[in-house]
C-alpha positions, 0 to 999 in steps of 0.5 A: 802512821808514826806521824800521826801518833806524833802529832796526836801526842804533841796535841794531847801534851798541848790540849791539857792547857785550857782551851776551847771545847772545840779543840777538845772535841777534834782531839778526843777525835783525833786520840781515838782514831789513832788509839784504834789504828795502833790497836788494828796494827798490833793485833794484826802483827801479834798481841802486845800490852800496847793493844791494852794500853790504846785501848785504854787511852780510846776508851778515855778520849772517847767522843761519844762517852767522854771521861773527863775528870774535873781536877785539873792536876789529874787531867792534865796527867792523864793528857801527859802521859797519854801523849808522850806514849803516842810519842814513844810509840812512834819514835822508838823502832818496833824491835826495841818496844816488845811489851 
């Protein structure tokens, strides 16, 4: 699990480059699926902010209903941000990251 929100969030940081609609489309994919296994997770232990913050990362990366904001500045945040999470998430034992 923690390498695969590793790897969603190296993924987010490198997508907010411009690249190819198919690579978009895997990482929406790949972001959601890794959103609501975080989410499944945390509800299973004990309600948490993280449960709010994923969500709202899958329902930004959706596939089916995309958000996709057309400045590029705040994309390219909203990817930012979003991928050093995933990167939080998976590198900062669980004891340490109570929210």
């Amino acid at each position: 699990m923690k390498l695969l929100m590793v790897i969603s969030g190296i993924l987010l940081i490198i997508g907010m480059a411009n690249l190819p609609e198919g690579f978009n489309i895997f990482l929406r994919i790949l972001t959601t699926i890794c959103s609501v296994l975080v989410i499944i997770r945390e509800i299973k232990s004990r309600f948490s902010l993280w449960i709010i913050i994923f969500a709202g990362i899958a329902v930004l990366f959706n596939p089916f209903f995309p958000i996709e904001p057309k400045d590029f500045l705040i994309r390219a945040l909203i990817y930012i941000i979003s991928g050093f999470i995933f990167i939080l998430k998976a590198s900062v034992p669980e004891e340490h990251l109570n929210l």
